[in-house]
C-alpha positions in Angstrom: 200.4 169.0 -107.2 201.2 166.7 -104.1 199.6 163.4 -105.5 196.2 164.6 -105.8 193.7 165.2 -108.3 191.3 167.8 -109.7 187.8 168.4 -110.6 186.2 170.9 -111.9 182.7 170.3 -112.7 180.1 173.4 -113.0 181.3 176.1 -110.2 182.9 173.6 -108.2 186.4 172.7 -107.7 187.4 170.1 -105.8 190.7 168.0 -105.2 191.1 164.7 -103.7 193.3 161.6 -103.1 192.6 159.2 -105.9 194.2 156.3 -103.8 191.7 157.1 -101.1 188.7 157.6 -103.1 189.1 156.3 -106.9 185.3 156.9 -107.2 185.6 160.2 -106.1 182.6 162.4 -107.2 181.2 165.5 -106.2 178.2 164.1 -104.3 180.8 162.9 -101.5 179.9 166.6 -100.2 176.4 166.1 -99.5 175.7 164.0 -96.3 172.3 162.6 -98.2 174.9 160.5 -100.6 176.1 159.4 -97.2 172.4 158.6 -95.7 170.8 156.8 -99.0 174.2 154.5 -98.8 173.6 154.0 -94.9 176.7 154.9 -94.7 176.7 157.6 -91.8 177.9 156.5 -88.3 177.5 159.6 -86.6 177.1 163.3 -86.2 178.2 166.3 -84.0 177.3 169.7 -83.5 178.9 172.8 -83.0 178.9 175.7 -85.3 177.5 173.6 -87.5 176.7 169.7 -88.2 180.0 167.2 -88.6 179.4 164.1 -90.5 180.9 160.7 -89.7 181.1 158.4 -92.2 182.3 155.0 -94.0 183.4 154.5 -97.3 186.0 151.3 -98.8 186.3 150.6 -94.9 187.3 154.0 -94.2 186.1 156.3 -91.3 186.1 159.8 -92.8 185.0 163.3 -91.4 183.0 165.4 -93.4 183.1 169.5 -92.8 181.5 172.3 -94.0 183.1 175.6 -93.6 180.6 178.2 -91.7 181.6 181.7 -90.1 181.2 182.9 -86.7 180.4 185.6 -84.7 178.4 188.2 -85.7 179.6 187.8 -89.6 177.9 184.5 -89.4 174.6 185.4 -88.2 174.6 187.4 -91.4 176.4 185.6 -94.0 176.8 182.3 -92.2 179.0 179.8 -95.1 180.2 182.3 -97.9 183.6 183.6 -97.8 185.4 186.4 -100.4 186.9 184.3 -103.5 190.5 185.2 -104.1 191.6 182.4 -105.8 191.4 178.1 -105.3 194.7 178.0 -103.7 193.1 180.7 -101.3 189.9 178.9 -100.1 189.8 178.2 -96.8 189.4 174.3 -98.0 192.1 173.9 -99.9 194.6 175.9 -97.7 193.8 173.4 -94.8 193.8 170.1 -97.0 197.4 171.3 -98.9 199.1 172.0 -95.2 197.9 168.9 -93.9 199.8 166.9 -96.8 202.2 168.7 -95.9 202.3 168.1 -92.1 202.0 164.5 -92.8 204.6 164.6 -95.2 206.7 166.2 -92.0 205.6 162.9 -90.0 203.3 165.1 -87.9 200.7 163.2 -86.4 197.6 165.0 -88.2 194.7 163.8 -89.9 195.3 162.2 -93.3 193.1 164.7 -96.0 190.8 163.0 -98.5 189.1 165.6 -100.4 188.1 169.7 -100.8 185.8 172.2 -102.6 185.2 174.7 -103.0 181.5 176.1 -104.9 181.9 179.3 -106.3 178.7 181.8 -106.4 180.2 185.2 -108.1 182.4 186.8 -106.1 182.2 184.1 -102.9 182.5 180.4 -102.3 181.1 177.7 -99.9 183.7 175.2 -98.5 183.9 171.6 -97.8 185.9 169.0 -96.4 186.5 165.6 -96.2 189.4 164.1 -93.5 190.0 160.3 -92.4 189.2 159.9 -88.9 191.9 159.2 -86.4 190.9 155.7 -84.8 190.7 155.0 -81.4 191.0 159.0 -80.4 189.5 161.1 -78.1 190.1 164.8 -77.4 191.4 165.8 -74.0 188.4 167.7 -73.1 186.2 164.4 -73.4 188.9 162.0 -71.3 189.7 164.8 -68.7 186.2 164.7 -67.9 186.4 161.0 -67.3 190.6 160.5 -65.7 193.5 162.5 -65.5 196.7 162.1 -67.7 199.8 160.8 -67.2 203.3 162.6 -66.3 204.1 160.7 -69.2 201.2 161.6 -71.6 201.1 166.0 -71.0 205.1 165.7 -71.8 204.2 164.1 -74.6 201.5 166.8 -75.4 204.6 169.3 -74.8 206.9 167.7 -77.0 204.2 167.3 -80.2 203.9 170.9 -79.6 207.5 171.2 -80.1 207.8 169.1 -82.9 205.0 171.8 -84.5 206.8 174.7 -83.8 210.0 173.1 -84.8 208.3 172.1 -88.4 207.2 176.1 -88.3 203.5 174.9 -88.0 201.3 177.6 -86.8 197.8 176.4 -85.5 195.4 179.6 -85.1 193.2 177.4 -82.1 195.0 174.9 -80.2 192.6 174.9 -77.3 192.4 171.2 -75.8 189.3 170.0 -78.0 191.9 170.3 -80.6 194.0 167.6 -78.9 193.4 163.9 -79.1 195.0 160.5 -77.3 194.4 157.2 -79.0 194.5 153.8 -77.8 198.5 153.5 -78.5 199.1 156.8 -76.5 199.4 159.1 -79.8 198.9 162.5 -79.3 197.0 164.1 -82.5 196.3 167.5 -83.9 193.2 168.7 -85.6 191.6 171.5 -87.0 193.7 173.5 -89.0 191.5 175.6 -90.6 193.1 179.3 -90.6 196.6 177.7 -90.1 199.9 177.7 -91.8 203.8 177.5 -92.3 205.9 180.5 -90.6 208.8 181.4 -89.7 209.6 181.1 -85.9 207.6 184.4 -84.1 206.1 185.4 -81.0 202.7 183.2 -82.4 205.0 179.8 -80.5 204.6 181.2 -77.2 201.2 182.5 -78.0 199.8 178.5 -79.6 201.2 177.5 -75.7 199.4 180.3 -74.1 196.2 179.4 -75.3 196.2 176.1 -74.8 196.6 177.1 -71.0 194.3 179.1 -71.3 191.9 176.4 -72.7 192.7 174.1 -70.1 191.9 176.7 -67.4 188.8 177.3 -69.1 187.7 173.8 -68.7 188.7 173.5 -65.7 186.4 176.1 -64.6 183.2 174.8 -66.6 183.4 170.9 -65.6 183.1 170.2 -61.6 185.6 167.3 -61.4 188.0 168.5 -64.6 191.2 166.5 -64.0 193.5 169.0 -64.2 195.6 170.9 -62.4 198.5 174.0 -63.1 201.2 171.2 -62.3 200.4 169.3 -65.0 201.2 172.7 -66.8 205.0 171.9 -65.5 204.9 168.7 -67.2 203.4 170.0 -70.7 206.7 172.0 -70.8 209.1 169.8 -69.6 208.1 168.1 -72.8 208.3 170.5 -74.8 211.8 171.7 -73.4 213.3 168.2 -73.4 212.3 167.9 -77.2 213.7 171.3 -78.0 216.8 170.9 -76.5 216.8 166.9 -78.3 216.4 168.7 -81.3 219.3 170.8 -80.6 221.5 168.0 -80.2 220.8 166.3 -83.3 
């Protein structure tokens, strides 16, 4: 293991950074141990409800796992058990240690489980917060960015592709500036380490195309397709830094 621990209690599985949470229990899962502490400072919805809460000064993000589309109307939180290392918690909580121990700029994980019910699981987990940030969708509404701030986008997406980090949705909720200028990514559920593929142009094609979309649903969007020209002159000049090194 990478410094974490493991508990098994029942049909649940869950692993978690001692340093983090040295009271870790099980019950950090459900946001009623959150509300009878008073511990919640907010909520957001989307396929489902996202916790925000506070714990030994900490701002952490809590997560459960649900499916989409059609699947989820049917079977809307249980996924096919093949193993712990498998679970769609665990994969994402293992590859962000291992992003952060890459010095990517990704949020720090905390905790996972996983609850097994016979031959499927639920999934849960539990992130720090990144401080300060806001995703690009929320400030685009408000400002533009800088030159200075889409090459930086360009150049973190560099820096992933160069560490061989594959991110299945990079669509510009999944982008966030803090207060120092810091350009974050989150939501790596589905993700993982490859090897350099056709998927690179594809994570900048879809950020585009994310961007675009935007663009078309908020009267105002500050955006344009120039920026576009800046978000890969970032990503160039960082490619061809890299090359020099």
């Amino acid at each position: 293991m990478h410094g974490w621990q493991t508990l098994i209690q029942g049909s649940q599985t869950c692993w978690f950074d001692e340093q983090l949470f040295p009271d870790f229990s099980v019950e950090a899962f459900e946001p009623a141990y959150w509300q009878a502490q008073d511990a919640v400072t907010g909520q957001s919805r989307g396929r489902g409800v996202t916790w925000f809460v506070r714990h030994r000064g900490l701002s952490l993000v809590l997560r459960h796992y649900w499916r989409g589309g059609l699947m989820g109307k049917l079977n809307p939180d249980r996924f096919w058990f093949s193993g712990v290392e498998n679970s769609r918690a665990m994969a994402e909580f293992r590859l962000l240690d291992q992003l952060r121990a890459l010095g990517l700029p990704v949020p720090r994980p905390v905790a996972a489980r996983l609850q097994r019910t016979g031959l499927c699981y639920r999934a849960d987990l539990l992130i720090e917060q990144i401080p300060g940030a806001r995703d690009l969708v929320h400030l685009l509404r408000q400002q533009p960015l800088s030159q200075a701030q889409w090459q930086a986008v360009g150049a973190l997406i560099a820096r992933l592709h160069q560490a061989g980090a594959y991110h299945s949705d990079l669509n510009a909720h999944n982008l966030l500036l803090d207060g120092d200028d810091q350009i974050w990514v989150i939501d790596f559920d589905k993700c993982a380490l490859r090897a350099p593929g056709p998927w690179q142009a594809e994570m900048l094609a879809r950020l585009l195309r994310s961007l675009r979309k935007e663009a078309g649903l908020y009267p105002g969007f500050q955006w344009q397709e120039t920026d576009w020209d800046h978000v890969l002159q970032g990503y160039q000049a960082h490619e061809k830094g890299a090359a020099i090194r």
